[in-house]
N, C-alpha and C positions, 0 to 999 in steps of 0.2 A: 504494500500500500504506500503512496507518495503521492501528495500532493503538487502538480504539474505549477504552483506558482510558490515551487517553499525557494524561499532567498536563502536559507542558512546552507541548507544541503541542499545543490541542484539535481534536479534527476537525473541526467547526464553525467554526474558525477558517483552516481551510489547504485540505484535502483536497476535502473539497467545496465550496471555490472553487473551486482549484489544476486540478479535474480537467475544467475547463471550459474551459482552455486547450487542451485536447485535442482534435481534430475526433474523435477514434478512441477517445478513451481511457477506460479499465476502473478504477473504482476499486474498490480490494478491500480489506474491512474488518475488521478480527483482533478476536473479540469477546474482552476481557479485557487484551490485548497492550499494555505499556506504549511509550513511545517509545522506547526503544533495544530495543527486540524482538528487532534482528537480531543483537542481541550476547547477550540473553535465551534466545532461540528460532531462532537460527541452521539449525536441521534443519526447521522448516516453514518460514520464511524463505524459505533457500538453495533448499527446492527447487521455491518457485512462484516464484521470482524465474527461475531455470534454465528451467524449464515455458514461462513468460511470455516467455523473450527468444527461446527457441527455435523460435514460432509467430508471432512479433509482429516488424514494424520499425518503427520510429518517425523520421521522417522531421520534421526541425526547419526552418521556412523562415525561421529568422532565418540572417543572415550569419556568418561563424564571425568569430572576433578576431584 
């Protein structure tokens, strides 16, 4: 998730690398949405975040610490 108008972290510079770490992974992009979005926009946020964990598991093969 990224906001397409965050000034702190560009998406060009995170997200779509970021999401290439992923064999599975969706990135989904908020046109206008700054980088704190989820404290901005909390109710569309909160409910593709809910949406997303609820149909998805993400499975990390790194070791844990």
């Amino acid at each position: 998730m990224h906001g397409e108008d965050d000034q702190i972290v560009p998406i060009g510079d995170s997200s779509s690398l970021a999401i290439k770490l992923f064999k599975h992974g969706t990135l989904k992009t908020y046109a206008g949405l700054p980088h704190g979005m989820a404290s901005t926009h909390p109710d569309i946020i909160n409910a593709d975040l809910l949406a997303s964990s609820a149909t998805e598991v993400v499975k990390c093969d790194r070791p844990a610490r």
